[in-house]
N, C-alpha and C positions, 0 to 999 in steps of 0.2 A: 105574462100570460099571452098566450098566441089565439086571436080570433080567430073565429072558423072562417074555414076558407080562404085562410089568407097563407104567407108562402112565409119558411123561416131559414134564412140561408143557415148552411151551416158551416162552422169555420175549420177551414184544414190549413196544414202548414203552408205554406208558399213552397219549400222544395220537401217533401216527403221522399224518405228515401225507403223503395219498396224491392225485397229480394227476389230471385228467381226461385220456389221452393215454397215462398213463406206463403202462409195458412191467411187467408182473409174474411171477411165479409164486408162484402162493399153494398151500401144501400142509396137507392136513388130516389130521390121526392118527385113524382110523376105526377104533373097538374091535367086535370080534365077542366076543359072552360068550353067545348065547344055542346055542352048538352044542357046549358042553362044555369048549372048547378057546380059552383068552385069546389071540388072536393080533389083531395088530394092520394094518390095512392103512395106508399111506401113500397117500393119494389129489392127484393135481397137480391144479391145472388154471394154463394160462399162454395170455396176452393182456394186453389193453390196457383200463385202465380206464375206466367208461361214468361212475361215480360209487361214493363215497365217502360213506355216510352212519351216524348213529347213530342209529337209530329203536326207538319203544317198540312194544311187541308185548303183546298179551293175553296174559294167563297165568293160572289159577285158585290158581298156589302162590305168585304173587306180593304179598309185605305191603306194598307202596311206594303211593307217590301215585299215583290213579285205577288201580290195581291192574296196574299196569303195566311189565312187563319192559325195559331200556332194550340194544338190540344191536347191536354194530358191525357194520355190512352193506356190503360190496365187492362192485360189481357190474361184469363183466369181458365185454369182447365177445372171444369165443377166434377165431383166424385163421380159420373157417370159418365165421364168423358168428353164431353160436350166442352166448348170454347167458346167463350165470350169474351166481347171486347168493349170496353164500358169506359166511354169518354166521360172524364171525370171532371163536376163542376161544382158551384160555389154551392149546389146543393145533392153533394154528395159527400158521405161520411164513409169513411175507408177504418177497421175495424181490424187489427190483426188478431190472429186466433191460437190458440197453442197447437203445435203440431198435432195430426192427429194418430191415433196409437194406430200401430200395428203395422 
């Protein structure tokens, strides 16, 4: 049982392998802590993926080679066109969907 307000990672493969095409819904656990009150949102987004990469990103807290963050990035075109690019972490649950008709 998960106490309120507290945070549940969730477990995804280590290398997931996602298609260019394939149908998703990706959902991300979005903590509020700066308004007194731990409450948690659950944010979807659902489409089709554009690509599927792990890219490094700056970061000044990072001790790695060339000081460099490494992030799963899912990039998803949603039914209206729109693109998003949703860096994917330990609490984030990735959902494939069945094609959708037509």
């Amino acid at each position: 049982m998960q106490l309120p307000g507290s945070f549940a990672a969730i477990v995804r493969p280590m290398n997931p392998i996602y298609t260019i095409g394939q149908r998703v819904r990706v959902t991300q656990q979005v903590p509020h802590l700066g308004n007194g009150d731990r409450t948690i949102t659950n944010t979807p987004v659902e489409g089709e993926i554009v690509q599927y990469r792990q890219q490094k990103t700056g970061s000044w807290f990072a001790h790695s080679k060339d000081h460099k963050l490494w992030l799963e990035r899912l990039e998803i075109r949603r039914d209206n066109g729109e693109l998003v690019v949703v860096n994917l972490d330990q609490y984030t649950s990735v959902e494939v969907l069945a094609a959708k008709a037509g």
